[in-house]
VOGU-3710 file (C-alpha; in Angstrom, 3 decimals, decimal comma):
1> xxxxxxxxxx> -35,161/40,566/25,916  -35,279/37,090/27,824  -35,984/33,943/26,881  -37,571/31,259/28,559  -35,533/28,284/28,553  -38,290/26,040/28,825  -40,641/26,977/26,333  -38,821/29,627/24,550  -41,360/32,495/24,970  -39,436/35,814/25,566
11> xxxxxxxxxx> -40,364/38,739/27,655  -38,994/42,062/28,407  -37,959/41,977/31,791  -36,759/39,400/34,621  -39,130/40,439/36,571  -41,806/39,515/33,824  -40,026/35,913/33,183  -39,889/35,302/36,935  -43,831/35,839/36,850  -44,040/34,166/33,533
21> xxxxxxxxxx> -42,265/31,141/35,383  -44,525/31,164/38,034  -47,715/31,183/35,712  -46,905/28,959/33,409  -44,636/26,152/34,608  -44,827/26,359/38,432  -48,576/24,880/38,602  -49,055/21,519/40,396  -49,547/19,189/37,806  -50,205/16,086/38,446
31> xxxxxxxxxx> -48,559/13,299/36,432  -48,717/9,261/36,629  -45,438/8,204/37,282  -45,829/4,652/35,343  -48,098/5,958/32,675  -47,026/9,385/32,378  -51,509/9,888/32,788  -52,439/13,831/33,708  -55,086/16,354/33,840  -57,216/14,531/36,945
41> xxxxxxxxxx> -57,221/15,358/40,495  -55,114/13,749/43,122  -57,876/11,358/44,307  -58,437/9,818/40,971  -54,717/9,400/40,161  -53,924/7,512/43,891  -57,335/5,386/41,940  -55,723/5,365/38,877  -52,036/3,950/40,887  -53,909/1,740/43,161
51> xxxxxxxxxx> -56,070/-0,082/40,686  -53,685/0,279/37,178  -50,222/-0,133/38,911  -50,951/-2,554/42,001  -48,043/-4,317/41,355  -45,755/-1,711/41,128  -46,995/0,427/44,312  -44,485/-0,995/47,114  -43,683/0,882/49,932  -40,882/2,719/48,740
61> xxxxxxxxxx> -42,286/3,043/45,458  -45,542/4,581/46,585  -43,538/6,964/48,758  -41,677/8,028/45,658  -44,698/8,596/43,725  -46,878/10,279/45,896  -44,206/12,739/46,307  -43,718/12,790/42,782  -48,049/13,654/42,354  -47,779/16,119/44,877
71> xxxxxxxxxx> -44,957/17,613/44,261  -43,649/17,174/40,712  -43,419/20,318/37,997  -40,861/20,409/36,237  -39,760/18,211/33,604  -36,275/17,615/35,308  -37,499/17,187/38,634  -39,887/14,565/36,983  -37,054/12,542/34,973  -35,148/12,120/38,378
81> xxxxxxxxxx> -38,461/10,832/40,437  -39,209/8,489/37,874  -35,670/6,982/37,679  -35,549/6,441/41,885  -38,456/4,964/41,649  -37,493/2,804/39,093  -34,476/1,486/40,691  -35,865/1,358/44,101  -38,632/-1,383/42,440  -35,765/-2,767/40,240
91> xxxxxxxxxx> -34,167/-3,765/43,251  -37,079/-5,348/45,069  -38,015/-7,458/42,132  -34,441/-8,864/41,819  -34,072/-9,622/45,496  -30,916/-7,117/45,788  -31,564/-3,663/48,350  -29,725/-0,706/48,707  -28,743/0,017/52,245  -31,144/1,151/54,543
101> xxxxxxxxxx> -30,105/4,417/55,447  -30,406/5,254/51,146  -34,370/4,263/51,681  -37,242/5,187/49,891  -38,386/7,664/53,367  -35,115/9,476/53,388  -35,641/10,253/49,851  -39,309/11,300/50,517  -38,359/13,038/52,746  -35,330/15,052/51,462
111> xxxxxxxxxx> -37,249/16,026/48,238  -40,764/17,294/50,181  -38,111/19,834/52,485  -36,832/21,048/49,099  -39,601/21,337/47,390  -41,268/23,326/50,392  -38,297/25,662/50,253  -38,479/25,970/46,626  -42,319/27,083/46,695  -41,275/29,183/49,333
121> xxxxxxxxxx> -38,461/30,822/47,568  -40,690/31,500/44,551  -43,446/32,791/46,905  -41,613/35,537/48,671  -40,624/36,394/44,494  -43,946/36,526/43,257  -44,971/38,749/46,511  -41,883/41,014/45,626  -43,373/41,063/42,106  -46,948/41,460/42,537
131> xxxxxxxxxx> -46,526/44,600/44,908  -44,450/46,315/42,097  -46,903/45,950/39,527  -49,818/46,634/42,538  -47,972/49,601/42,830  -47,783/50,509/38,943  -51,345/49,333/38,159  -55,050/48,594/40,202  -54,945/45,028/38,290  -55,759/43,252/41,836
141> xxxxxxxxxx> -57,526/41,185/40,314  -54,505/39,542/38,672  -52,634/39,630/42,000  -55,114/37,568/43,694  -55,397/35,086/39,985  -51,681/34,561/40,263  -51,572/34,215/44,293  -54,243/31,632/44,319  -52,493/29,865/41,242  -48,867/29,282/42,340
151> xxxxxxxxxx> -49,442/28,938/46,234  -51,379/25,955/47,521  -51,422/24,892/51,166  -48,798/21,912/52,126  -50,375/18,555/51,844  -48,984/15,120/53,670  -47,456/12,745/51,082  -48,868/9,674/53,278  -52,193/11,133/54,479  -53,360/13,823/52,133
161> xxxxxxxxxx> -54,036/16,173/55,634  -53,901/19,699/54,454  -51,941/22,225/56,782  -51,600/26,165/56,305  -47,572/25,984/56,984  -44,668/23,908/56,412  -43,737/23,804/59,767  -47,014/22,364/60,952  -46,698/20,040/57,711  -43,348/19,116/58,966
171> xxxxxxxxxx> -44,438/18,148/62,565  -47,424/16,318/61,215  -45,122/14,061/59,322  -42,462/13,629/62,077  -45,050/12,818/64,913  -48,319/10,929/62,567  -46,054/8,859/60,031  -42,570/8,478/62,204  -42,463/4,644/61,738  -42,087/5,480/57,705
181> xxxxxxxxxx> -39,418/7,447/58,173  -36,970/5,449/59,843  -36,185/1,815/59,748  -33,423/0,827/61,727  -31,231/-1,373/60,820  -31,319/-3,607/63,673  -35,092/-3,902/63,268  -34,518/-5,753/59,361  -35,465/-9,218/60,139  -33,650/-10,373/56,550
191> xxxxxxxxxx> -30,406/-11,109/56,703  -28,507/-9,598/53,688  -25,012/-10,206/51,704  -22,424/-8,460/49,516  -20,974/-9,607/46,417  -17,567/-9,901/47,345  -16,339/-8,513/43,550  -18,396/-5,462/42,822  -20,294/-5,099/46,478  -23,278/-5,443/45,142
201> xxxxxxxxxx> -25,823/-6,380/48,232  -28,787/-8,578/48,120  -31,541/-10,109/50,151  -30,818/-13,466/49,256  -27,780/-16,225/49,390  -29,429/-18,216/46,402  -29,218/-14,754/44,208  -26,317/-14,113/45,597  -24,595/-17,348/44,472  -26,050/-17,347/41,165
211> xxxxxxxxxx> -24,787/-13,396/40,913  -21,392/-14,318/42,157  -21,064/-17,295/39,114  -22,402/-14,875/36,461  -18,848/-13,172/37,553  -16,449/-16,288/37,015  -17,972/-17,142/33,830  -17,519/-13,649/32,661  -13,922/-13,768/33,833  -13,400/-17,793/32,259
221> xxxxxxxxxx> -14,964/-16,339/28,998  -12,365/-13,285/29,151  -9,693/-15,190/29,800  -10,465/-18,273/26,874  -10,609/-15,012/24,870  -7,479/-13,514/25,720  -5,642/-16,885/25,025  -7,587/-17,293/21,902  -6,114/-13,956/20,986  -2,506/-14,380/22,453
231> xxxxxxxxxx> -2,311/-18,113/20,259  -4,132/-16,573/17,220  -1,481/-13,318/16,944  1,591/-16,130/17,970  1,073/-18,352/15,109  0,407/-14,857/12,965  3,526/-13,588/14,290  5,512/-17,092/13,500  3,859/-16,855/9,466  4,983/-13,903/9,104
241> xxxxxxxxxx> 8,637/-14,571/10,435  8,586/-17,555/8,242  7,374/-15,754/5,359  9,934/-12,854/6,060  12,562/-15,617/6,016  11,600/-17,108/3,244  11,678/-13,845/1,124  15,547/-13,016/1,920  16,523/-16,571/1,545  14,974/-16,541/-1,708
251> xxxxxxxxxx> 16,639/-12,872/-2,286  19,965/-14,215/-1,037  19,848/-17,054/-3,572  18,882/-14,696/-6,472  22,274/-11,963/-6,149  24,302/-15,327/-5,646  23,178/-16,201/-8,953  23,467/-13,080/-10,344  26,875/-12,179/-9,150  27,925/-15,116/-10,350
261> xxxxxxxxxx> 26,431/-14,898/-13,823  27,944/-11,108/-13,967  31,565/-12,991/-13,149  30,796/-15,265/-15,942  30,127/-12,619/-18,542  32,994/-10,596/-17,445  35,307/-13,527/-17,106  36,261/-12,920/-13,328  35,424/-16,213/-12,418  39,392/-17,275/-12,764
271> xxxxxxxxxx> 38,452/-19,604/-15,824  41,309/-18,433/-18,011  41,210/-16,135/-21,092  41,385/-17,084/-24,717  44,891/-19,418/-24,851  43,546/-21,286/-21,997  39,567/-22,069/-23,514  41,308/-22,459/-26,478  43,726/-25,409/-25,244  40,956/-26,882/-22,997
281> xxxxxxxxxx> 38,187/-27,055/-26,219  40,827/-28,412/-27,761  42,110/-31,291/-25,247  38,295/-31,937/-25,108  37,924/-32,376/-29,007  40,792/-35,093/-28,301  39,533/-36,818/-25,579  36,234/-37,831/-27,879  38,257/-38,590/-30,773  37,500/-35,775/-32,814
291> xxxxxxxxxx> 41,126/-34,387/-33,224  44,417/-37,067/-33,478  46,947/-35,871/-30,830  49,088/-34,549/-34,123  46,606/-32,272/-35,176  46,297/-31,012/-31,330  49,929/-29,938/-31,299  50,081/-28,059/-34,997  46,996/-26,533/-33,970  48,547/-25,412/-30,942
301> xxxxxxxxxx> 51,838/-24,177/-32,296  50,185/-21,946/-34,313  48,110/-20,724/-31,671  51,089/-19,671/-29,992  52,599/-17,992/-33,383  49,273/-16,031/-33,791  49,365/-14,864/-30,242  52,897/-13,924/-30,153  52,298/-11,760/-33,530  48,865/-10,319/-32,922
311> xxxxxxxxxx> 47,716/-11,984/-36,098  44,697/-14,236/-36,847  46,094/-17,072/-39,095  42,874/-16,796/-41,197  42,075/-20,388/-41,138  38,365/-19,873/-40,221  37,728/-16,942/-42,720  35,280/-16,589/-45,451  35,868/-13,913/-48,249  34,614/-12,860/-50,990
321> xxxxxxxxxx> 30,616/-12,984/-49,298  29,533/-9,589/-50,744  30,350/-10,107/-54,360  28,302/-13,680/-53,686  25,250/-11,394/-52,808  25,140/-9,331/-55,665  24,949/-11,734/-58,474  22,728/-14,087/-56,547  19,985/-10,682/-56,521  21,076/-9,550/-59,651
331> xxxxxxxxxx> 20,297/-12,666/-61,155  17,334/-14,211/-58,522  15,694/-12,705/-55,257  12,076/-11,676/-57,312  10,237/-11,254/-54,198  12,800/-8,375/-53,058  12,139/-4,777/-54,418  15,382/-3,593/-53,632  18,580/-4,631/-51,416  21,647/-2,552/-49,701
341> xxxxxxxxxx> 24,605/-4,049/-49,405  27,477/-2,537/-46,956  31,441/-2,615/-48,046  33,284/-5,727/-48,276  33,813/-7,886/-45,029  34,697/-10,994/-44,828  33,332/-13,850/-42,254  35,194/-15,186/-39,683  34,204/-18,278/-37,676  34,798/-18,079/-33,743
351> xxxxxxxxxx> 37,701/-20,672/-33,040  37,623/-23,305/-30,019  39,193/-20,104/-28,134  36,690/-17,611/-29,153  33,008/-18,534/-28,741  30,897/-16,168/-29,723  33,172/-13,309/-30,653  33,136/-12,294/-34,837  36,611/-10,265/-34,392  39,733/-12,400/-35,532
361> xxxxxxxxxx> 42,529/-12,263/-33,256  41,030/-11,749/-29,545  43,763/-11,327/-27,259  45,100/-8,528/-29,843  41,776/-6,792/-29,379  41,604/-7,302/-25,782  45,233/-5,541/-25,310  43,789/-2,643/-27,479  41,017/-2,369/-25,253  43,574/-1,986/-22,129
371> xxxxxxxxxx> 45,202/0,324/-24,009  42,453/2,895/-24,524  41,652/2,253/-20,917  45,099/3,716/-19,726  44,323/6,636/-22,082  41,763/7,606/-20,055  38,383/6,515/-22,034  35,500/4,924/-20,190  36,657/4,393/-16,614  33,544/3,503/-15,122
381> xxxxxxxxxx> 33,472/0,294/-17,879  37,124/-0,215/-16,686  36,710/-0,279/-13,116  33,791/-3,024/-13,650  36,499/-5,368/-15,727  39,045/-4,238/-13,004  41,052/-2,788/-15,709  41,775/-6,193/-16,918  40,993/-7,902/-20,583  44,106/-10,499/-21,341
391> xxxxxxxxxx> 44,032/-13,722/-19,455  40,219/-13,164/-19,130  36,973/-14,458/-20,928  35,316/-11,051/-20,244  33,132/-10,364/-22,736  34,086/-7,552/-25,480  30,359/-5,180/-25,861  29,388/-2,340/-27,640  30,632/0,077/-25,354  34,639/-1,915/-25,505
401> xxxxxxxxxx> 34,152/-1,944/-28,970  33,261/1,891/-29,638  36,005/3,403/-27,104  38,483/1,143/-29,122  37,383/2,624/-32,628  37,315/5,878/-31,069  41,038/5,963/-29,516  42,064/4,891/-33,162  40,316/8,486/-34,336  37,469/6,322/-35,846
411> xxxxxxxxxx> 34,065/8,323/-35,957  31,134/5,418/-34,599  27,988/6,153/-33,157  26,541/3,602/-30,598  23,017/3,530/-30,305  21,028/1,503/-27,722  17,501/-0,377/-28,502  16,844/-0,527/-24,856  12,935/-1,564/-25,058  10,930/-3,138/-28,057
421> xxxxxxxxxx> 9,118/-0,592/-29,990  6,594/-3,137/-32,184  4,463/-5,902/-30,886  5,248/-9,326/-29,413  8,581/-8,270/-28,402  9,879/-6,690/-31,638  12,255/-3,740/-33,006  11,181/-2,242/-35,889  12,875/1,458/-35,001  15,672/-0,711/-35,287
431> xxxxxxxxxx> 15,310/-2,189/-38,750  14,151/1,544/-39,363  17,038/2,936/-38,274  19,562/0,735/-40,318  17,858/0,961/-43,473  18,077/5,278/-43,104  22,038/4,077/-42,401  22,325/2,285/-45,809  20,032/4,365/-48,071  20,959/8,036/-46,550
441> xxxxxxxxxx> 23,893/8,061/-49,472  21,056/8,659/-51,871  17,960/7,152/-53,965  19,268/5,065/-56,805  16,919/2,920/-59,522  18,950/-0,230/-59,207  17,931/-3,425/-57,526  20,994/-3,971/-55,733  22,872/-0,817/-54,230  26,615/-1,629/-53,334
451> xxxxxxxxxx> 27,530/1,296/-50,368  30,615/2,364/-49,065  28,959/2,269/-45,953  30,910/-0,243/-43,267  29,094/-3,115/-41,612  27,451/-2,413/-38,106  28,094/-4,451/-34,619  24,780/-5,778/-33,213  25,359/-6,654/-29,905  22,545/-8,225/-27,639
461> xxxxxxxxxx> 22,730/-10,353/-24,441  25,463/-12,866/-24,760  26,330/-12,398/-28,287  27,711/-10,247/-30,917  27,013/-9,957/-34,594  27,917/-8,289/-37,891  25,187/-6,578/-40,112  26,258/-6,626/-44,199  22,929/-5,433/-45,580  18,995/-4,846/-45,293
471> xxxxxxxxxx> 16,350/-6,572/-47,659  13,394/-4,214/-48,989  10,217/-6,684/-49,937  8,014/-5,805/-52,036  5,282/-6,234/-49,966  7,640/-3,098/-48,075  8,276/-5,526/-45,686  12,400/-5,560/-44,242  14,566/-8,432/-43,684  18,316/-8,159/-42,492
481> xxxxxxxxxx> 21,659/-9,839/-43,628  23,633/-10,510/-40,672  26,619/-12,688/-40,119  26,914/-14,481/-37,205  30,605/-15,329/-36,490  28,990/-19,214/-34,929  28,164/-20,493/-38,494  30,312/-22,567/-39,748  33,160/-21,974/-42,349  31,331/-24,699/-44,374
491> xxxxxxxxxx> 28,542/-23,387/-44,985  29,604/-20,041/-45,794  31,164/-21,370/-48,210  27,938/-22,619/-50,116  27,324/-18,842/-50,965  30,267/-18,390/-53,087  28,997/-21,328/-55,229  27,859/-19,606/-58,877  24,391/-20,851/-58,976  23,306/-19,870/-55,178
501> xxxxxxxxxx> 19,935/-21,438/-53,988  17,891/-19,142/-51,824  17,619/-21,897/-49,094  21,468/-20,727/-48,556  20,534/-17,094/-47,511  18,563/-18,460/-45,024  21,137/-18,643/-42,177  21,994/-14,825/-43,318  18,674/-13,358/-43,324  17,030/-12,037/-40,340
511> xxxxxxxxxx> 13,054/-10,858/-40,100  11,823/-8,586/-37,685  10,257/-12,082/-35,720  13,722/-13,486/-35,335  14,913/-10,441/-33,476  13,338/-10,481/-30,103  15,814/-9,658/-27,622  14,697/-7,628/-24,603  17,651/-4,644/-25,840  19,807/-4,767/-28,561
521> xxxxxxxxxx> 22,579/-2,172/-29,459  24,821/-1,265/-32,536  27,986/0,677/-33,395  28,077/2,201/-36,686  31,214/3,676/-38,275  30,980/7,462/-39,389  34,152/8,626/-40,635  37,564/9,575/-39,304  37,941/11,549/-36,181  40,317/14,704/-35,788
531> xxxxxxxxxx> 42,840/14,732/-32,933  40,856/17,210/-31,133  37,428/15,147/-31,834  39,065/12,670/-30,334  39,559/14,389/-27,264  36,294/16,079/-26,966  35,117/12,104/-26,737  37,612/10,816/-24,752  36,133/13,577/-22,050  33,042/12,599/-22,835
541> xxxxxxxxxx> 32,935/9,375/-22,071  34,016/9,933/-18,567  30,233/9,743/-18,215  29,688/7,433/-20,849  26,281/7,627/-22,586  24,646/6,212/-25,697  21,607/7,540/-27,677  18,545/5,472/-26,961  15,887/4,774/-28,945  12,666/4,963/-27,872
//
């Protein structure tokens, strides 16, 4: 089966859709070319042209056209005659021609020789075809219908003169209309002119001129563009640089500060170590007439005793705090339900040569440190402090703190608070998680429960304190005793007094709104430690770890 591409009809043979071709869409139709007007005759469309279109029939145009009427049948060939006609009139209207030898008559005349040896190609088809099916059938009455349909004589384009052969048609045109054919060049009375940019050529040096300057003020409004552009993506390209600039100047700044506060806290900024902030506080407290210039030197021979023996000479310590506690909620306290209290501990204040620190005797701590260092715990922490405590004000964490317990086969835990857990910044899991430390020995009924548990180091940012204890409201709220080793000796010393006003516990007391640290971690003691426990953790802290919580 074929199919027709035109109108889709399919028939059975190509014989049939050669015949079908012929039948159907090889009639001469005639078709305005302006209007697109059919179904008349050919003398009232030239009316229809002559008296609808005047001002579009020119010369060339009414070439194209009558061509197009006599000629014109299929869609395609139509689209094409319409579109040279169009431009051919385009061109007269704007004062610009093509060149003469591209005329209208060439064209006219080109298309009438093809179309002559189209019909004549289909003719000698449909004569091939109509003596096959005279042969198969006496239908000559269908031969003659389909003859008479799809083969007119030629008619002249410019005349309408019928002839019975193209080649009389031909000599007709060549010998009756010869002066449309041709028009020389040298015969053109009007001068005409390129357009010296894109050749375009016209009839006229006024359109010309006016063509030529629609070209420069294209290019001028190009080029404005183009700097427009090139100074709109410089200055973009100079914010950005200055912006990029800006950002690692600002960086820069920010890891000078830091490295710098990190040589601070690990006292590697060559500031001395505890003898020397201890001398310098002290020369200080003289120099504003705090301390007589006697006092400076006992003060400082004894420093140099204490150092020399590893001993704290207890001047700045506190005892007897715990005992203080229990009769004071034994005896007042009636908004607490129930309080633990850890094992005696006394209070220590820090000295002009330890601020901050709540562990008597520094430099004695800080050679213990060095020592469990060389045993092998915690290298990573030791390579940060360069291996290096004495002579330094490097500060003395939770992690120092637990690998010295541990080399002395002291069982601690060190846990690490690394986020808050409650709102606005608080830590309940950790108030949680000291009141299971202090009540895990077992419930009792009494108000006050003395444990054998030690106190636990709370370390956070920049500081280092010493929980004694954990407050049980009875509106179940918790409170923490903590002492902080910056209070003074003096008013410590207001708790041992018999009748104890609760104003006094303020300083020791701690809710969960005073704790607001971003981390906070602890070391808790367990127990004792076997040789081969200890060990076990001295490889294990080769990575060192802590539990965190959340």
């Amino acid at each position: 089966m074929l199919s027709c591409d035109i109108c889709g009809e399919t028939v059975t043979s190509e014989p049939d859709m050669k015949a079908h071709l012929l039948i159907v869409h090889m009639e001469n139709e005639i078709i305005c070319p302006f209007c697109k007007l059919s179904g008349v005759n050919y003398d009232e469309m030239c009316f229809h042209i002559e008296t609808t279109h005047f001002e579009q029939n020119t010369l060339e145009g009414n070439f194209e056209r009558i061509n197009t009427v006599q000629y014109g049948t299929s869609d395609n060939k139509k689209d094409n005659t319409l579109q040279c006609g169009t431009e051919v009139n385009s061109s007269i209207h704007s004062g610009c021609a093509s060149h003469p030898k591209n005329s209208a008559q060439s064209l006219i005349k080109d298309s009438t020789l093809k179309h002559e040896a189209f019909y004549s190609e289909n003719l000698t088809e449909s004569r091939k075809f109509l003596t096959s099916r005279e042969k198969q059938s006496d239908l000559t009455e269908i031969k003659g219908s389909i003859y008479e349909t799809t083969y007119s004589p030629p008619e002249c384009p410019f005349c309408g003169k019928i002839e019975e052969h193209r080649e009389d048609m031909e000599t007709h045109v060549k010998t009756k209309h010869a002066n449309l054919l041709d028009i020389p060049l040298e015969d053109c009375d009007q001068p005409l002119y390129d357009c010296p940019i894109c050749g375009l050529i016209c009839t006229n040096y006024h359109i010309l001129q006016e063509h030529v300057d629609l070209h420069l003020e294209e290019n001028s409004f190009q080029q404005g563009m183009d700097r427009v552009q090139c100074s709109g993506d410089l200055q973009l390209a100079q914010q950005l640089q200055q912006e990029e600039d800006r950002k690692r100047s600002e960086e820069s700044r920010r890891e000078i500060e830091e490295f710098q506060k990190l040589q601070r806290q690990y006292g590697l900024d060559n500031s001395g170590g505890y003898k020397q902030q201890q001398l310098r506080n002290m020369e200080i407290e003289v120099n504003r007439g705090r301390m007589p210039p006697s006092e400076f030197h006992r003060r400082k021979a004894d420093m140099m005793e204490s150092l020399a023996i590893g001993i704290d000479d207890g001047k700045t310590k506190t005892s007897g705090i715990i005992e203080a506690l229990h009769r004071y909620y034994q005896n007042a306290a009636t908004d607490v339900r129930r309080v633990w209290l850890s094992s005696v501990v006394d209070h220590f204040h820090s000295s002009l040569g330890d601020k901050g620190m709540s562990i008597p005797c520094i430099p004695k701590i800080q050679s213990m440190i060095e020592d469990a260092w060389k045993e092998g715990f915690d290298p990573q922490g030791a390579s940060q402090l360069n291996n290096r405590l004495q002579g330094t004000k490097a500060w003395i964490g939770a992690c120092e703190i637990y690998i010295l317990l541990t080399s002395l086969r002291v069982k601690c835990h060190i846990v690490d608070f690394h986020k808050s857990t409650g709102p606005l910044g608080t830590h309940p899991c950790l108030f949680e998680w000291i009141l299971n430390y202090y009540s895990s020995e077992g419930e009792v009924s009494s108000k006050v429960v003395c444990t054998s548990k030690p106190p636990i180091y709370l370390q956070h940012q920049g500081h280092s304190r010493t929980v004694i204890g954990i407050e049980e409201k009875r509106n179940r709220t918790l409170c923490l005793l903590i002492l902080d080793p910056g209070c003074p000796s003096r008013e410590m010393q207001k708790l041992l007094k018999q009748d104890v006003e609760a104003s006094s516990l303020k300083q020791l007391r701690k809710s969960m709104g005073n704790l607001k640290h971003k981390q906070y971690q602890i070391v808790a003691v367990e127990g004792a430690l076997s040789p081969v426990e200890k060990v076990a953790r001295r490889q294990a802290s080769q990575v060192f770890t802590a539990e965190k919580i959340p």
